[in-house]
C-alpha positions as CSV (number, residue, x, y, z in Angstrom):
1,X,91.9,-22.2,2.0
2,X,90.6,-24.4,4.6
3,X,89.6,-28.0,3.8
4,X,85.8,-27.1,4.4
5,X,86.1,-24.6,2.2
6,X,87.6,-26.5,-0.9
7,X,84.7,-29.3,-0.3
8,X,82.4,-29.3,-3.7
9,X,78.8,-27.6,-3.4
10,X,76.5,-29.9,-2.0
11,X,79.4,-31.6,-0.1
12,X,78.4,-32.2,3.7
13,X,80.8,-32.0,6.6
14,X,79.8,-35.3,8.3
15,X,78.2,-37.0,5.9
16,X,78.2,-40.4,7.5
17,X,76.4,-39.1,11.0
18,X,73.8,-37.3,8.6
19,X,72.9,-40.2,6.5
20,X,72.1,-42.0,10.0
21,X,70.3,-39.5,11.0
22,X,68.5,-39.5,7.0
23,X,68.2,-43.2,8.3
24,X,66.7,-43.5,12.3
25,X,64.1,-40.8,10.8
26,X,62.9,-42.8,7.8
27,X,62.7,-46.3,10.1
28,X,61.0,-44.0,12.5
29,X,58.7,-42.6,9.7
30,X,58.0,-45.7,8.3
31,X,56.3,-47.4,11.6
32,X,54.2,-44.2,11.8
33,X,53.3,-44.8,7.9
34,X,52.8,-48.5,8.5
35,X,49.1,-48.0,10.2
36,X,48.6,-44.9,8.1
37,X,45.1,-44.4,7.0
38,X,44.5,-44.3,3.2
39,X,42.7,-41.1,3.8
40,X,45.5,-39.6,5.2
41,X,47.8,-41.2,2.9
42,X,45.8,-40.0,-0.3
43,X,45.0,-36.6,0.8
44,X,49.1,-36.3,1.2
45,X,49.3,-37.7,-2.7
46,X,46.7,-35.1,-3.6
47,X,48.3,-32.2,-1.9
48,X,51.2,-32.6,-3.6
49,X,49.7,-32.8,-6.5
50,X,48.3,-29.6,-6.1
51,X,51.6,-27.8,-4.9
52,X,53.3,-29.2,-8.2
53,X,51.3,-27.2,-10.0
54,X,51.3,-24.5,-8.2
55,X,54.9,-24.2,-8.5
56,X,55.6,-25.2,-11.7
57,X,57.0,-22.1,-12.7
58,X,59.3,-22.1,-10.0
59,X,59.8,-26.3,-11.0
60,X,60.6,-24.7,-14.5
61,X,63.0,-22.3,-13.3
62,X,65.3,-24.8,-10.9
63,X,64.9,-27.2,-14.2
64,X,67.1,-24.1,-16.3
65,X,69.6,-24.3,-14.0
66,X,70.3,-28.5,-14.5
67,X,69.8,-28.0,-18.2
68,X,72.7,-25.3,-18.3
69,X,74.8,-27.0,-16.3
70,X,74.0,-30.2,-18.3
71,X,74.7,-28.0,-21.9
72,X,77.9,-26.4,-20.4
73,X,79.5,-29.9,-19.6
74,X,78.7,-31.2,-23.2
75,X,75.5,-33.5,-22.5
76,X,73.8,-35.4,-25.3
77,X,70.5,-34.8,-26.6
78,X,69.1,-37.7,-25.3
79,X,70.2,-36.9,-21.7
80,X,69.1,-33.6,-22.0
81,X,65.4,-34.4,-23.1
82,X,65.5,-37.0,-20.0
83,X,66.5,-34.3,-17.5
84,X,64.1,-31.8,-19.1
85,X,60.6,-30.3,-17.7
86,X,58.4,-27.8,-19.4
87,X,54.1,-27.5,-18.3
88,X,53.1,-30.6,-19.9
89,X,55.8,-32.6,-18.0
90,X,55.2,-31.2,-14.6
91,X,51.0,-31.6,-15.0
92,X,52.6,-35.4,-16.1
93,X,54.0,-35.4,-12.8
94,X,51.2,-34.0,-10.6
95,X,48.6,-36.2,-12.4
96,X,50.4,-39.2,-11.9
97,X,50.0,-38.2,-7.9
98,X,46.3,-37.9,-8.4
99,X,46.5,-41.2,-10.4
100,X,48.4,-43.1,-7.6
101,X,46.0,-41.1,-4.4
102,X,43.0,-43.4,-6.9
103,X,44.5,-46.7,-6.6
104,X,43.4,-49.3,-4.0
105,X,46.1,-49.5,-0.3
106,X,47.5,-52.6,-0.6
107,X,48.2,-52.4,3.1
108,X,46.7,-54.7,4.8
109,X,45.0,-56.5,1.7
110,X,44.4,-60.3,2.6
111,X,46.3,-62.4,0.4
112,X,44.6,-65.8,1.0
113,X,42.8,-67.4,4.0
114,X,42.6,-70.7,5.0
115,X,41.7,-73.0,7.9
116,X,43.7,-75.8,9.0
117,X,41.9,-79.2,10.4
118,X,42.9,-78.3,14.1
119,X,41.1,-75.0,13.3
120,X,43.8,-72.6,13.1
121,X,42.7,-69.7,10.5
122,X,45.5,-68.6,8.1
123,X,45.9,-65.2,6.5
124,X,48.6,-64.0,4.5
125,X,48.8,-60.3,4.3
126,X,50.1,-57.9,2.3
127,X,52.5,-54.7,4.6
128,X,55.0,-52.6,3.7
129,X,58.7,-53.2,3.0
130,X,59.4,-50.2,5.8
131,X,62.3,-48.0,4.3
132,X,63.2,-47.9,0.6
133,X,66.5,-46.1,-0.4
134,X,66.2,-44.8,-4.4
135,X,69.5,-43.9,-6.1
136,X,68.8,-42.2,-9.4
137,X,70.7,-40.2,-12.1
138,X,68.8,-37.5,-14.6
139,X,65.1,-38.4,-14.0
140,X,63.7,-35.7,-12.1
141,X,60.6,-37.2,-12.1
142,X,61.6,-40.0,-10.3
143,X,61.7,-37.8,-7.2
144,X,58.0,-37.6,-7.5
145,X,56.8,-40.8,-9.1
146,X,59.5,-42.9,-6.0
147,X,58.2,-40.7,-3.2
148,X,54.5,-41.4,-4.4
149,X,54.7,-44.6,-4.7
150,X,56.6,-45.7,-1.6
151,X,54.1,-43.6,0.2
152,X,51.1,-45.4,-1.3
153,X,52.2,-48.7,0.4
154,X,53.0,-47.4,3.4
155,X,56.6,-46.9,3.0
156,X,59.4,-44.1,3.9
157,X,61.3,-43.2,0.9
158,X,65.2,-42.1,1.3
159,X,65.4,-40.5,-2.3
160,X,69.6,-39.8,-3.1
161,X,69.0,-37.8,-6.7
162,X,72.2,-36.8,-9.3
163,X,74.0,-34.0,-9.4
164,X,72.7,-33.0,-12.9
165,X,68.9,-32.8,-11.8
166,X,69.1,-31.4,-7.7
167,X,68.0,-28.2,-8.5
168,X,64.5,-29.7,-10.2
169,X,64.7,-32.7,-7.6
170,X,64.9,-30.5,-4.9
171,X,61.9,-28.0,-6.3
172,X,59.6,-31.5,-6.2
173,X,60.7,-33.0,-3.2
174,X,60.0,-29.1,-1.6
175,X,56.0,-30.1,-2.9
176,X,55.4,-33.3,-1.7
177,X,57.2,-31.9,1.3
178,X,54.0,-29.7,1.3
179,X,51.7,-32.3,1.0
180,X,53.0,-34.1,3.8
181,X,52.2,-31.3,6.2
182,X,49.1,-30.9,5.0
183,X,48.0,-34.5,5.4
184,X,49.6,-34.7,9.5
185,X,52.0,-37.4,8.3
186,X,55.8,-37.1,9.1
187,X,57.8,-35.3,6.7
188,X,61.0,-37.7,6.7
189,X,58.3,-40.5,5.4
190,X,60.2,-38.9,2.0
191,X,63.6,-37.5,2.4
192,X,66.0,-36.1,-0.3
193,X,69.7,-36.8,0.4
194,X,70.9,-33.2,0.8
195,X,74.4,-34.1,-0.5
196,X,75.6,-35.0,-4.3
197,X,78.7,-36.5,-3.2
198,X,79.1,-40.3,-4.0
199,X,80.4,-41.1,-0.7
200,X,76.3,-41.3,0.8
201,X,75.6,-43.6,-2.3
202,X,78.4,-45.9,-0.2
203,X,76.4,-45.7,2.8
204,X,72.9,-46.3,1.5
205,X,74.0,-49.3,-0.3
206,X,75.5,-50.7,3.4
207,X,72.0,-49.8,4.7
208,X,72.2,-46.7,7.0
209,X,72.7,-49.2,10.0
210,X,70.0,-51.4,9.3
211,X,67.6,-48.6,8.2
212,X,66.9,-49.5,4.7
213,X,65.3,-52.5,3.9
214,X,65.4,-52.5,-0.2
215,X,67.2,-50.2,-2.5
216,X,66.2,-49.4,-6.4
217,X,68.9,-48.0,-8.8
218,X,67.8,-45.9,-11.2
219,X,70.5,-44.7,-13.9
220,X,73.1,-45.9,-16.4
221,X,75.1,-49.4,-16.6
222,X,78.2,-48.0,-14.4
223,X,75.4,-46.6,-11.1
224,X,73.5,-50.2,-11.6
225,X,76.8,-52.3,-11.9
226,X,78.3,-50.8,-8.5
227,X,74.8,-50.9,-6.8
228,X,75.1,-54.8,-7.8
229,X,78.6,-55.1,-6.4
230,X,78.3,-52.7,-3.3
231,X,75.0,-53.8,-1.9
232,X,74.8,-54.8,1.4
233,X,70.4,-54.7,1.5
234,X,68.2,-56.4,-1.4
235,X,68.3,-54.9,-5.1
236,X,65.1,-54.5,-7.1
237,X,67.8,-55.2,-10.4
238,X,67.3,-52.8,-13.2
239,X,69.7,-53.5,-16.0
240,X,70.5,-51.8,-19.3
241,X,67.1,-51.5,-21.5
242,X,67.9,-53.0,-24.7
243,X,64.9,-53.7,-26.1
244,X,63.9,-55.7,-29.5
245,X,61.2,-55.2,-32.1
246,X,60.8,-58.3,-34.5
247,X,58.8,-57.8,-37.5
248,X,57.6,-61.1,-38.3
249,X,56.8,-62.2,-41.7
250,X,53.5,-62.2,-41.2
251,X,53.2,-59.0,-39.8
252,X,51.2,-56.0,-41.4
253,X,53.5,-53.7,-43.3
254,X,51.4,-50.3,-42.2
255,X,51.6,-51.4,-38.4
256,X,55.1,-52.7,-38.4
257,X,56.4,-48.8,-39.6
258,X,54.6,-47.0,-37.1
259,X,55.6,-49.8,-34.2
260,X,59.1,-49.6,-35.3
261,X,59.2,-45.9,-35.1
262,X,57.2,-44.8,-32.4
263,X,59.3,-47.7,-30.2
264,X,62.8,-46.2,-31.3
265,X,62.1,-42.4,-31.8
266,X,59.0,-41.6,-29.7
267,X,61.6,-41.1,-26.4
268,X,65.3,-42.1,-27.5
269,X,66.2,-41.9,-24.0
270,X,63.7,-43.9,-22.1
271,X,64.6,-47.3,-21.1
272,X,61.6,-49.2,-22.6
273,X,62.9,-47.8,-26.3
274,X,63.4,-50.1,-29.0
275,X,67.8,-50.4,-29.6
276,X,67.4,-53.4,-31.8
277,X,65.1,-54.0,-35.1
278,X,65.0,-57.7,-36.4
279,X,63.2,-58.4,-39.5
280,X,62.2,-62.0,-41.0
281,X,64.6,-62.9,-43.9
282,X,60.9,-64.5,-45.0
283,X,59.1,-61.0,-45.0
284,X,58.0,-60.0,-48.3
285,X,60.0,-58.0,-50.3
286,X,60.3,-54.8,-49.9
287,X,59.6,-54.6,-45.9
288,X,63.0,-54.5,-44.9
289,X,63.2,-51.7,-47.0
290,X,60.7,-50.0,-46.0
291,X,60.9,-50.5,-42.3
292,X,64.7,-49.1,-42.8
293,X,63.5,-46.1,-44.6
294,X,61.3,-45.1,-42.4
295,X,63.9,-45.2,-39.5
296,X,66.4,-43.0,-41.5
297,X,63.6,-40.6,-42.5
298,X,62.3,-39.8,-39.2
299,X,65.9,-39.2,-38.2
300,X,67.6,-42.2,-36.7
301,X,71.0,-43.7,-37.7
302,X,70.7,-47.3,-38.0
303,X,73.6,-49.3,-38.0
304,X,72.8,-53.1,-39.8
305,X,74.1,-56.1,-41.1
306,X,74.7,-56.5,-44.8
307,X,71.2,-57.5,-46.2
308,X,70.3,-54.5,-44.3
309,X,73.2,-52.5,-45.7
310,X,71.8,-53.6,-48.7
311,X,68.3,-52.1,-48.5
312,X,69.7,-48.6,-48.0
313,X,72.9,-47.6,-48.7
314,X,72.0,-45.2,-46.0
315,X,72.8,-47.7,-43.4
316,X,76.6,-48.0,-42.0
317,X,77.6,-50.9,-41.0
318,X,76.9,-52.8,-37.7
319,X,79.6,-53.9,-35.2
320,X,79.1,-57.2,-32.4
321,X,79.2,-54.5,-29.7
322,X,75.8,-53.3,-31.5
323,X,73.9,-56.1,-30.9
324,X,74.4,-55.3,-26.9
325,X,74.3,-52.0,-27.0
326,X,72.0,-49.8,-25.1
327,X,72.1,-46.4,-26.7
328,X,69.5,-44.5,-25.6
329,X,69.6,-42.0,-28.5
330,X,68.4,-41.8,-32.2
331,X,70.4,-44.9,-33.0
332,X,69.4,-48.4,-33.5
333,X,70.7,-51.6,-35.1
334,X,69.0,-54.0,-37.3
335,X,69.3,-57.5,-38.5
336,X,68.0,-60.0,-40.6
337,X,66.9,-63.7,-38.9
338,X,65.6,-66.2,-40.1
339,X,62.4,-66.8,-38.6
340,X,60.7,-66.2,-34.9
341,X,63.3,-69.0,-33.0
342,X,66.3,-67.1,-34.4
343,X,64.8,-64.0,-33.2
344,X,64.3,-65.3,-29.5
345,X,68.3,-66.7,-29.7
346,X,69.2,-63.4,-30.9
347,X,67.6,-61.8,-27.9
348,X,68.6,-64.6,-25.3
349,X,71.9,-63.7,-26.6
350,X,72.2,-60.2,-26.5
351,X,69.2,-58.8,-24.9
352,X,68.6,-57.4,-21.0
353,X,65.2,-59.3,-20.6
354,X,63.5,-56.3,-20.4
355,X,61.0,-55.6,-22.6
356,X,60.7,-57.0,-26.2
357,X,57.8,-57.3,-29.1
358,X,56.9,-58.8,-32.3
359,X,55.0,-57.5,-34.9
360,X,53.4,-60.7,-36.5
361,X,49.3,-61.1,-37.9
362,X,50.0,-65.0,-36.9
363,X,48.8,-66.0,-33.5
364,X,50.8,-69.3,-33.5
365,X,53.8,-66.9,-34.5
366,X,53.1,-64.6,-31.8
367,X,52.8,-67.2,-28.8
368,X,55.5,-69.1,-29.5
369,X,57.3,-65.8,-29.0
370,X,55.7,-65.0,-26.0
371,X,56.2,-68.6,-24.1
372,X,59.6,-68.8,-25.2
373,X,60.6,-65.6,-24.6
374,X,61.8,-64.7,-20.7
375,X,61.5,-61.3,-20.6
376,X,60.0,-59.2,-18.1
377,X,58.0,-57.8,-20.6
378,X,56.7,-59.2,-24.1
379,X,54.4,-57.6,-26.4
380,X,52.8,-58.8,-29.4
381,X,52.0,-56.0,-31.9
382,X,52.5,-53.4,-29.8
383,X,55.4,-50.5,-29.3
384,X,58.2,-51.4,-26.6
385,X,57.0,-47.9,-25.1
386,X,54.5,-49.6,-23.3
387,X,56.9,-50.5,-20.9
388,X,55.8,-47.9,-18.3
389,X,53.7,-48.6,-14.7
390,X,51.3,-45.8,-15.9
391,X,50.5,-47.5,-19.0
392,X,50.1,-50.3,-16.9
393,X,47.4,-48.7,-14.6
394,X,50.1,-48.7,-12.0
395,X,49.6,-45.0,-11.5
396,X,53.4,-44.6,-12.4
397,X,56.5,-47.0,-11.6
398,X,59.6,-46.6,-9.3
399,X,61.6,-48.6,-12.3
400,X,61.6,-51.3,-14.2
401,X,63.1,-54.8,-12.6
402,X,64.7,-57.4,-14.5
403,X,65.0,-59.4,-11.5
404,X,63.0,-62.5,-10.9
405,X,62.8,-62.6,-7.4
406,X,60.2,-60.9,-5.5
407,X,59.2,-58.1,-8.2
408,X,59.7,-58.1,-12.1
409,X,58.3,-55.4,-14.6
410,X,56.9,-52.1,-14.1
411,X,57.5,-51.5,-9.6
412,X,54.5,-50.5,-8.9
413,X,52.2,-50.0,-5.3
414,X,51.4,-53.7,-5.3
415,X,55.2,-54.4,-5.7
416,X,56.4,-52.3,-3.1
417,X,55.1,-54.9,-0.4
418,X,55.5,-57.7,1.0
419,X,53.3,-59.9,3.3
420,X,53.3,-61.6,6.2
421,X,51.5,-64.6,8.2
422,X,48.4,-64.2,10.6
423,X,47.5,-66.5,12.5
424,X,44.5,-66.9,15.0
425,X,43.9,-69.9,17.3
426,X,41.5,-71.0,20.2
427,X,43.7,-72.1,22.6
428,X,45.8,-74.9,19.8
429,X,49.2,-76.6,20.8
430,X,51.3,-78.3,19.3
431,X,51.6,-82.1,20.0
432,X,55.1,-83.0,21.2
C-alpha cells in the first residue's frame, strides 16, 4: 500500500502549497470585494439564499451522512442536535442570508469628520479587515452564517469546517458558491478548506503567508485553547460559554421558571445556554424549590450545593469543577448566595464573561448587576438565549467574542471592520 494510499479521506497530498494557494486567492478576492457594490454584494447574499432552499433536500441528505457518522462513533445528544439540519433549520439558514443582504454596507461608512484649524478635513472610515480564516467544529451553519457575513463587509472568507459536519458544510458552501456566480463576484471571496486534516488548521493559524488578517475559532475549549497558543494573526477570543442565571429575591416567581428553563433546556448545546443557576438565600420560600423542580421536570440533571440538595432530594451533589464547567447538555449546577454582590463574585470567579442574567423586579438590584458585572453580555430579566447576533438584529453572528479588544459580543457586519484615516488638504505642510 503506497503512502498516498493509506492517507485518511479528505487528506490532501500537498497540503501546505494548497492552503497558499486557498490564501493568494482569498487576498486576491478580498481587493476585488473591497470596492464591491452593495448591489452586487446583496444580490450574491440573496442568491444563495435562494439555492439553500432549493437544495435543501440534497442539504438534508449530506446532513444524514455527518449524523451517522457522528452516532456510529458514540456522539452525545447535545452534539448531535448542534450538527443536525432538518426544513426549518435550512429556511433558518437561508433567511438569515436574506436578513444580512437587508442590513446597511458598513464599507465605506464615515465614522466621524472633523476639521483641524489649518483646515485639514478628517474622516475616519469604516473598510474591511481583507481575509478572515474561520476554524469551526459541528456547526454547519456556520458555513453559511461566516461566509455571509464576511461577505457583507467586504471581506474573503477562508472557511476550514470539522470533520463531523463536511458533508452538510460542503452542500452549503456548494450554494453560496452559486450565489457568487450569479452576482459576477469571485468565487474564492468564500472558500472551504477541502481537507479535514489538522495539519491546514497549523497553517491558517501562521497566516497562509501573510494572507489572513484575523482568525475566529469556533468549537470546544481544546480547538480555542490551541488557536490561543498557535496563533500567529489576531484572534477574535471565544471561550467556553458558561453562562449564569441569578434569580434575585426580588424577582417574580412565574418569570424566573420559565427564564430558568428556556435558558438551560431551550438548546443544551448552544453556547449562550444557561450552565449555572444561582438563587438568593433571601428569596422567599419555596422558590428555590420550585425553580429546582421545574429543571428536573423538564428533564435536566442539576447537580447543587446542599441547601439545594435540600429542596429536592432529586438533586446530586455538586463538585468545585461544577461551578466552571461548561456542559453544553441537559445538565446544570445551582447554588445558593447570598445576595446580588455574591452572585457577581461567584461569576467573576468562575464564569467565562460571556453572557449572564438576573431575574430581579428591583431596578436598583438589577443595575448594580449590570455595572458591576464585566461580561460581554448582561441581561436583566431575560433568558441567556438571547445571546445570538440575529436576536440582536445582526442578521446572524460569526461567534461570540469574549475579547475586549477591537470586538466583544455577538461578531456581527459592523464588527467585521475596521477603519481607517482620510485625510484631504489644500496644499498644508507641516512646519519644521
Amino acid at each position: 500500500m503506497t503512502a498516498s494510499s493509506q492517507r485518511k479521506p479528505g487528506a490532501l497530498d500537498d497540503i501546505a502549497e494548497v492552503m497558499r494557494g486557498i490564501g493568494r486567492q482569498a487576498r486576491a478576492a478580498a481587493r476585488e470585494l473591497a470596492l464591491a457594490p452593495t448591489r452586487a454584494k446583496d444580490e450574491m447574499l440573496r442568491a444563495g439564499a435562494r439555492e439553500l432552499r432549493a437544495q435543501t433536500a440534497a442539504i438534508i441528505e449530506a446532513n444524514a451522512r455527518d449524523l451517522a457518522a457522528a452516532k456510529g462513533a458514540g456522539r452525545p445528544a447535545a452534539f448531535l442536535d448542534r450538527l443536525a439540519l432538518d426544513p426549518k433549520r435550512v429556511e433558518g439558514i437561508a433567511k438569515g442570508l436574506d436578513d444580512i443582504a437587508g442590513l446597511p454596507d458598513p464599507v465605506g461608512t464615515t465614522l466621524a469628520r472633523w476639521t483641524r484649524p489649518n483646515g485639514l478635513v478628517i474622516e475616519r472610515v469604516r473598510v474591511p479587515l481583507g481575509v478572515v480564516g474561520i476554524i469551526y467544529e459541528s456547526r454547519p451553519n456556520v458555513t453559511a452564517d461566516a461566509g455571509a457575513l464576511c461577505l457583507k463587509a467586504g471581506n474573503a472568507a477562508i472557511l476550514r469546517g470539522g470533520s463531523e459536519s463536511q458533508h452538510s458544510s460542503g452542500a452549503i458552501h456548494a450554494c453560496l458558491a452559486g450565489g457568487l456566480r450569479e452576482a459576477g463576484l469571485p468565487e474564492a471571496a468564500i472558500q472551504l478548506v477541502p481537507t479535514t486534516d489538522r495539519e491546514a488548521v497549523g497553517l491558517m493559524l501562521k497566516g497562509l503567508d501573510g494572507a489572513i488578517d484575523v482568525i475566529v475559532p469556533r468549537g470546544g475549549k481544546s480547538l480555542v485553547a490551541r488557536v490561543q497558543e498557535e496563533a500567529r494573526v489576531p484572534v477574535f477570543a471565544h471561550l467556553e460559554g458558561i453562562c449564569h442565571t441569578y434569580v434575585d429575591r426580588s424577582a417574580d416567581l412565574a418569570m424566573a421558571k420559565a427564564i430558568v428553563v428556556n435558558a438551560k433546556m431551550r438548546r443544551t448545546g448552544v453556547c449562550g445556554a444557561t450552565e449555572t443557576l444561582l438563587v438568593d438565600a433571601e428569596a422567599p420560600s419555596g422558590h428555590l424549590e420550585a425553580l429546582v423542580a421545574a429543571l428536573l421536570d423538564a428533564g435536566c440533571e442539576v447537580r447543587g450545593d446542599a441547601a439545594s440538595r435540600k429542596a429536592d432530594a432529586r438533586v446530586k451533589p455538586a463538585t468545585e469543577l461544577d461551578w466552571s464547567t461548561e456542559y453544553l447538555d441537559a445538565i446544570i449546577a445551582v447554588k445558593v448566595v447570598e445576595g446580588v454582590d455574591a452572585a457577581v463574585t461567584h461569576i467573576e470567579t468562575y464564569g467565562s464573561q460571556h453572557t449572564d442574567c438576573i431575574v430581579a423586579q428591583d431596578q436598583a438590584t438589577a443595575d448594580r448587576f449590570l455595572q458591576r458585572l464585566d461580561s460581554a453580555i448582561v441581561l436583566h430579566n431575560a433568558s441567556t438565549q438571547f445571546a445570538d447576533g440575529g436576536e440582536f438584529g445582526m442578521g446572524a453572528e460569526i461567534g461570540i467574542s469574549t475579547g475586549k479588544l477591537h470586538a466583544r459580543g455577538p461578531v456581527g457586519v459592523e464588527q467585521l471592520t475596521t477603519f481607517k484615516y482620510v485625510v484631504r488638504g489644500s496644499g498644508q505642510v507641516r512646519p519644521g
